[in-house]
PyMOL commands that place a pseudoatom at each C-alpha (Angstrom):
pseudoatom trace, name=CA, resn=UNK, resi=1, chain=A, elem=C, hetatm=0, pos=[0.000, 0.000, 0.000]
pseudoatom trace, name=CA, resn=UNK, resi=2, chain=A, elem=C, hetatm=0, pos=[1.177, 3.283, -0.692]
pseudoatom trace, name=CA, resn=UNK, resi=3, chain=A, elem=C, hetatm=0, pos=[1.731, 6.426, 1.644]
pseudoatom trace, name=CA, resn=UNK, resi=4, chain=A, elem=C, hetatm=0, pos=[0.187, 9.620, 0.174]
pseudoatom trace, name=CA, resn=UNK, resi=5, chain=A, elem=C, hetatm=0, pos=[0.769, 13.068, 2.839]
pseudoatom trace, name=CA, resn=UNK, resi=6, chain=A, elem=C, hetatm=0, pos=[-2.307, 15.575, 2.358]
pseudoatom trace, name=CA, resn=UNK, resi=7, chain=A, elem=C, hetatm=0, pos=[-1.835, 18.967, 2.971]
pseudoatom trace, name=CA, resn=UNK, resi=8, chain=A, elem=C, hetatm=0, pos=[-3.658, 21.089, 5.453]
pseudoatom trace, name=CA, resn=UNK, resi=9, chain=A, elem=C, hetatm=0, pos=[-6.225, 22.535, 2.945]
pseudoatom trace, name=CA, resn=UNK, resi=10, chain=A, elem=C, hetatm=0, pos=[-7.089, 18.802, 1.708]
pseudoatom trace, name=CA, resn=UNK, resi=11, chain=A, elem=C, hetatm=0, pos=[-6.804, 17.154, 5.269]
pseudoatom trace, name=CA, resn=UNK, resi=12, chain=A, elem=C, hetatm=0, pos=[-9.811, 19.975, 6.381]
pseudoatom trace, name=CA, resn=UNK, resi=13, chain=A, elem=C, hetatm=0, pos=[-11.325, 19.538, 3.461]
pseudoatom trace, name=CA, resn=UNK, resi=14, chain=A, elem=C, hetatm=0, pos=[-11.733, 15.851, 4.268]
pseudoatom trace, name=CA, resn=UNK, resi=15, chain=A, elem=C, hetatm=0, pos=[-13.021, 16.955, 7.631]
pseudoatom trace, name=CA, resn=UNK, resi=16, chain=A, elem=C, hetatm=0, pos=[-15.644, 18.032, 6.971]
pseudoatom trace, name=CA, resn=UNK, resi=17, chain=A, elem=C, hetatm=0, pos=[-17.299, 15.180, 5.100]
pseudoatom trace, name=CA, resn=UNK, resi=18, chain=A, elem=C, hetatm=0, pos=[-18.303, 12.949, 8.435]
pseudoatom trace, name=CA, resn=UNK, resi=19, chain=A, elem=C, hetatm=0, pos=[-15.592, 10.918, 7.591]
pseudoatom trace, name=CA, resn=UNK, resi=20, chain=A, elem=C, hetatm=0, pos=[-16.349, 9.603, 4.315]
pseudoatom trace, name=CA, resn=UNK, resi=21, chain=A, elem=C, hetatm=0, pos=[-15.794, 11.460, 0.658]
pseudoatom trace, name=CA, resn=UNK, resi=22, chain=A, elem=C, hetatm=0, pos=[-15.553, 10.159, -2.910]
pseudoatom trace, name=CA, resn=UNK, resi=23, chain=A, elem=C, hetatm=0, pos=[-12.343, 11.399, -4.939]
pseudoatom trace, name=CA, resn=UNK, resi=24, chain=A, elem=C, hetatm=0, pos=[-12.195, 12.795, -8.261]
pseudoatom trace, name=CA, resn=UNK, resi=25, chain=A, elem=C, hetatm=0, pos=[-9.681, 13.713, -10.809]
pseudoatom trace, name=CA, resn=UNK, resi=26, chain=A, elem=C, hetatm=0, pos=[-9.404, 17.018, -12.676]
pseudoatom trace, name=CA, resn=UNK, resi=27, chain=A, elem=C, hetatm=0, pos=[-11.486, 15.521, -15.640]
pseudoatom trace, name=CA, resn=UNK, resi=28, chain=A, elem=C, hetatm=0, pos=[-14.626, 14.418, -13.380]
pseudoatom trace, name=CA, resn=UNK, resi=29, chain=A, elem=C, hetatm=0, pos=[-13.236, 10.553, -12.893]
pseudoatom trace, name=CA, resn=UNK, resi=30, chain=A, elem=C, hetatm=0, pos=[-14.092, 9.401, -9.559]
pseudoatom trace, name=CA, resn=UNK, resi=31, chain=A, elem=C, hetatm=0, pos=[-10.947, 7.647, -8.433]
pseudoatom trace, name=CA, resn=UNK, resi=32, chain=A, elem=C, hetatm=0, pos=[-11.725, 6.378, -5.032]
pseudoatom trace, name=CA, resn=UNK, resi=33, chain=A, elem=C, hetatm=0, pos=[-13.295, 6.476, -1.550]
pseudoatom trace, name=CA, resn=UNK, resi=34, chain=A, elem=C, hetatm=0, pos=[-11.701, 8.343, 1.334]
pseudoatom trace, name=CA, resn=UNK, resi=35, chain=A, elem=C, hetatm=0, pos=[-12.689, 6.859, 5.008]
pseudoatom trace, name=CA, resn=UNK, resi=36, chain=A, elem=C, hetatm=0, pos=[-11.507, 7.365, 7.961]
pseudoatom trace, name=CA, resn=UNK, resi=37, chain=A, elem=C, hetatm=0, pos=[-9.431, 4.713, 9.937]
pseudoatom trace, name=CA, resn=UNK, resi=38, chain=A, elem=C, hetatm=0, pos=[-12.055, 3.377, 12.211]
pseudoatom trace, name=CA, resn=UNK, resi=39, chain=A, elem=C, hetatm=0, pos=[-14.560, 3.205, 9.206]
pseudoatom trace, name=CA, resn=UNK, resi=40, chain=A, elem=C, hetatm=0, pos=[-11.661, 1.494, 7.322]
pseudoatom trace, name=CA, resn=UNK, resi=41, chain=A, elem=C, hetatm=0, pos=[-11.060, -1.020, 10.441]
pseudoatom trace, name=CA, resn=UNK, resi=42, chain=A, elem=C, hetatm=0, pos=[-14.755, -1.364, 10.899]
pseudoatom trace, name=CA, resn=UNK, resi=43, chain=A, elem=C, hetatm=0, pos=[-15.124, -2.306, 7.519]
pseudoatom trace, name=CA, resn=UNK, resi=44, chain=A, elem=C, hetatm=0, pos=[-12.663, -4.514, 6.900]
pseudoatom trace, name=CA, resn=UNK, resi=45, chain=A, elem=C, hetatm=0, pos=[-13.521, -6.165, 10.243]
pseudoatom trace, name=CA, resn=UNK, resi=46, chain=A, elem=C, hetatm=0, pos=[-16.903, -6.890, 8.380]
pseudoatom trace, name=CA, resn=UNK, resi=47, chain=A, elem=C, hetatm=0, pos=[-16.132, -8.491, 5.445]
pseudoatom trace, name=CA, resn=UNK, resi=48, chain=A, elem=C, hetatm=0, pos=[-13.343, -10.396, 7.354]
pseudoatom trace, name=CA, resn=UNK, resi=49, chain=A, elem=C, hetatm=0, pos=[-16.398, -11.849, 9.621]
pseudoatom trace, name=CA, resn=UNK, resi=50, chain=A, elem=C, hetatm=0, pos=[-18.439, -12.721, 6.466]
pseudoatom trace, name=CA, resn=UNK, resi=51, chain=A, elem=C, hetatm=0, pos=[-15.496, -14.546, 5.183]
pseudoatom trace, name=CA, resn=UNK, resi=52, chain=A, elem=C, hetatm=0, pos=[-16.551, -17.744, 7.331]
pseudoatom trace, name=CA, resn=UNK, resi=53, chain=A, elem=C, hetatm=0, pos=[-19.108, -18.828, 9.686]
pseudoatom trace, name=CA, resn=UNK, resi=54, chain=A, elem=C, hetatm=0, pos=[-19.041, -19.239, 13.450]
pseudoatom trace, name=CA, resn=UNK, resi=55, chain=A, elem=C, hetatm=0, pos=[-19.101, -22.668, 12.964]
pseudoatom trace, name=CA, resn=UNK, resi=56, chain=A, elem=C, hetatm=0, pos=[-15.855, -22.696, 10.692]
pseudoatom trace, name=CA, resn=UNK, resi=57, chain=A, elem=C, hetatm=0, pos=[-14.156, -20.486, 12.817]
pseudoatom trace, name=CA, resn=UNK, resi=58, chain=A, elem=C, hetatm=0, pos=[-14.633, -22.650, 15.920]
pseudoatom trace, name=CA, resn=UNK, resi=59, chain=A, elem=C, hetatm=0, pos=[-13.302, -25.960, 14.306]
pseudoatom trace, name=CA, resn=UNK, resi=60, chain=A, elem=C, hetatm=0, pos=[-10.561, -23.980, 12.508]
pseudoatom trace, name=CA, resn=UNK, resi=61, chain=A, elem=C, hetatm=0, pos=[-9.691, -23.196, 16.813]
pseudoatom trace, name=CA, resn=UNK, resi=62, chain=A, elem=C, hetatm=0, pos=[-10.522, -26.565, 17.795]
pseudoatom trace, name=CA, resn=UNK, resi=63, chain=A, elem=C, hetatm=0, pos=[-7.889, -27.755, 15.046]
pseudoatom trace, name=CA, resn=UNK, resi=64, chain=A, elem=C, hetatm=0, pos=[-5.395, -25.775, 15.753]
pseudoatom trace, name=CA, resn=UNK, resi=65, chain=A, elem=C, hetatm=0, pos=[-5.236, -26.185, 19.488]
pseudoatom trace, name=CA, resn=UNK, resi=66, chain=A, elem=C, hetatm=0, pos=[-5.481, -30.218, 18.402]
pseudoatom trace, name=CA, resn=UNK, resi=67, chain=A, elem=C, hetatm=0, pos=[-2.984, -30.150, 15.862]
pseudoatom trace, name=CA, resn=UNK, resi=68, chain=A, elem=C, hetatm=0, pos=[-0.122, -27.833, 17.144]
pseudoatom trace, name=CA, resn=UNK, resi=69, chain=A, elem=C, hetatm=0, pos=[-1.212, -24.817, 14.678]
pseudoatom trace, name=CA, resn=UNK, resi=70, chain=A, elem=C, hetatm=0, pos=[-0.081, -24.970, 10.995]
pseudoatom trace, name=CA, resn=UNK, resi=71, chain=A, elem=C, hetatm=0, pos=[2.732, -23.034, 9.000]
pseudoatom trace, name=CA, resn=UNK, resi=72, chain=A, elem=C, hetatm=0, pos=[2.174, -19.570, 7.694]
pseudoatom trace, name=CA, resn=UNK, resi=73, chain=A, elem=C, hetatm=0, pos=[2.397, -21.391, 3.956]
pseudoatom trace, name=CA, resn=UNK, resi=74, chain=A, elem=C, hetatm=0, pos=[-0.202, -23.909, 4.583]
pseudoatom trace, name=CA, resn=UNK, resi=75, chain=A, elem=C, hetatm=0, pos=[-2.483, -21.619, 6.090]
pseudoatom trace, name=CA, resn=UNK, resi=76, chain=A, elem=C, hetatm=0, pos=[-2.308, -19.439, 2.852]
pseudoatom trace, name=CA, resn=UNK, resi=77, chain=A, elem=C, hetatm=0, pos=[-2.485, -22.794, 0.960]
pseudoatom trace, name=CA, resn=UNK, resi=78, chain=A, elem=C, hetatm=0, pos=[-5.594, -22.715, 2.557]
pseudoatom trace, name=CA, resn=UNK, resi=79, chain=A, elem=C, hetatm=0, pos=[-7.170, -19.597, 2.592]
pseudoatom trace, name=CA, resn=UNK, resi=80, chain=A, elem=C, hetatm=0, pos=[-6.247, -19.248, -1.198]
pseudoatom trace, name=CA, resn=UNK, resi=81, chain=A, elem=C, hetatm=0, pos=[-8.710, -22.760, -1.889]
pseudoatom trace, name=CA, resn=UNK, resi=82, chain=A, elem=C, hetatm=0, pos=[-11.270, -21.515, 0.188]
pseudoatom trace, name=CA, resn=UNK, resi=83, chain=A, elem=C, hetatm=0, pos=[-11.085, -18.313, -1.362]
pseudoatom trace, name=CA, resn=UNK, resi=84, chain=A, elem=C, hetatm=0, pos=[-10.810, -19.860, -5.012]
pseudoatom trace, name=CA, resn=UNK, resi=85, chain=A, elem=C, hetatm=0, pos=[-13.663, -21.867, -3.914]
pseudoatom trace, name=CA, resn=UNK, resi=86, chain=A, elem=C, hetatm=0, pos=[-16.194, -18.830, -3.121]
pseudoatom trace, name=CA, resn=UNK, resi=87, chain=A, elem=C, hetatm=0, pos=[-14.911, -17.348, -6.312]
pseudoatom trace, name=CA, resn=UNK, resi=88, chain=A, elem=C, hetatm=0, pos=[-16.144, -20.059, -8.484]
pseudoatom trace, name=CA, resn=UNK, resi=89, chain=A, elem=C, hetatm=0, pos=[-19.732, -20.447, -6.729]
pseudoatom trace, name=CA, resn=UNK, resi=90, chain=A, elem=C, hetatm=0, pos=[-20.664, -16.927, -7.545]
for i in range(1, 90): cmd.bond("trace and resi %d" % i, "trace and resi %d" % (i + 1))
show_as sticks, trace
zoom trace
């Protein structure tokens, strides 16, 4: 992810918008969504939660704490199928 500094004029700009604003180019082109941090986290937060049930999530715990945990590559291996899965059922 990139790092892009406002200036003062933009930052109160952004203000003032309750903490949400669409961004345009010059020509009219909307070329993104500005939210704050917590509506960012909050957000995120959400679709990570719709990702998987509470069911999943409890015997994804339940194997881990049974099975010692998994490597960081498996656990991609896995999210990647699931994911590829999801992708294929819409």
């Amino acid at each position: 992810m990139s790092k892009i500094i406002l200036d003062d004029a933009i930052r109160a700009r952004l203000n003032d918008r309750n903490g949400h604003a669409e961004l345009y180019d010059a020509s009219g082109e909307r070329i993104g969504h500005f939210l704050t941090h917590d509506q960012y986290t909050r957000l995120m937060y959400a679709w990570a939660k719709s990702q998987f049930t509470d069911e999943e999530a409890e015997r994804a715990w339940s194997d881990y704490l049974q099975n010692g945990g998994v490597s960081t590559e498996e656990a991609w291996r896995r999210v990647k199928n699931k994911m590829s899965a999801r992708e294929g059922a819409a």
